[in-house]
C-alpha positions as CSV (number, residue, x, y, z in Angstrom):
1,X,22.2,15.8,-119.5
2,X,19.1,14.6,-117.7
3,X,17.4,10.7,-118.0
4,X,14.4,9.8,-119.0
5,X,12.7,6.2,-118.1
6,X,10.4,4.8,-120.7
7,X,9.2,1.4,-120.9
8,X,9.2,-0.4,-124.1
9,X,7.7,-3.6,-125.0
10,X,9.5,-7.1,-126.0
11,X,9.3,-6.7,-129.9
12,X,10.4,-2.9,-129.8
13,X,13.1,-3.4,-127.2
14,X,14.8,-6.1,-129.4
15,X,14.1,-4.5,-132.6
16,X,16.3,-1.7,-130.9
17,X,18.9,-3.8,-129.7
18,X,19.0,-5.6,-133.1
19,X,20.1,-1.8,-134.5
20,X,22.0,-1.0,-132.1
21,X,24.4,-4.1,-132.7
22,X,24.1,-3.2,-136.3
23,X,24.8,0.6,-136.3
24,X,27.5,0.4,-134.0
25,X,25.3,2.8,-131.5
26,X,23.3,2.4,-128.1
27,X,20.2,2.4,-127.3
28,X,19.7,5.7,-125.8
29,X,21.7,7.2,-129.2
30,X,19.1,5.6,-131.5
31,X,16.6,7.0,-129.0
32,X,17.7,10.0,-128.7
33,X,18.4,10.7,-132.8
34,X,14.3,9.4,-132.9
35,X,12.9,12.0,-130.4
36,X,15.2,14.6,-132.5
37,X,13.7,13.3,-135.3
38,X,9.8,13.8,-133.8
39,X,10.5,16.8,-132.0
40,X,11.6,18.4,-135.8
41,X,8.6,17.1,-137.2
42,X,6.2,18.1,-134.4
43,X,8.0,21.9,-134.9
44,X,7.5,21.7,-138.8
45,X,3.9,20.9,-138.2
46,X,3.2,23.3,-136.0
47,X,4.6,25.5,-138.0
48,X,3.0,24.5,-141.0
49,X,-0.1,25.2,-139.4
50,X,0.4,28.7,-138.4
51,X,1.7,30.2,-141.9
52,X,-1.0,27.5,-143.7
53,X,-3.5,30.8,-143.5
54,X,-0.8,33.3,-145.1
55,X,-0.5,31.2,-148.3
56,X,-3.6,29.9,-148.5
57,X,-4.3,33.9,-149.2
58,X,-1.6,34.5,-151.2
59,X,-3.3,31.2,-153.6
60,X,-0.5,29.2,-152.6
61,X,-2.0,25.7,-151.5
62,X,0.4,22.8,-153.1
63,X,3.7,22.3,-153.4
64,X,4.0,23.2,-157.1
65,X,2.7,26.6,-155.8
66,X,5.8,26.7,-153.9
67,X,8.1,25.8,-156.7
68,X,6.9,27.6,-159.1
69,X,7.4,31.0,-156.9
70,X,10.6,30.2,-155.9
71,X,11.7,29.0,-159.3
C-alpha cells in the first residue's frame, strides 16, 4: 500500500473525525471508501461519454429509452 499526504482544512478535518468516531472507522478508511467512490464515478463518466455517441444514433437519449429496451 503506498500513502498519500493531503491537507484538509479545520471544518473538513473534524467533520471527518466526527464520522470516524461514529462509524467505528479511521480516517484514511473513510478516505479511502471516498476516493473509491470518485474514482467509480469519474470511470462511469468517462465512460458515459464515449458510448453517449452510439445511442444517441441508435435514438436512445433518456433513461426511459433505456428501460424500455431492456424491458
Amino acid at each position: 500500500m503506498r500513502t498519500l499526504t493531503i491537507r484538509l482544512d479545520p471544518k473538513l478535518e473534524k467533520a471527518l473525525a466526527r464520522i470516524a468516531t461514529a462509524t467505528g472507522q479511521t480516517k484514511s478508511e473513510i478516505a479511502r471508501a471516498a476516493l473509491r467512490r470518485q474514482v467509480a464515478v469519474a470511470r462511469f463518466r468517462e465512460l458515459r461519454r464515449q458510448t453517449l455517441p452510439f445511442a444517441e444514433a441508435q435514438g436512445i437519449v433518456t433513461d426511459e429509452d433505456v428501460f424500455r429496451i431492456i424491458s
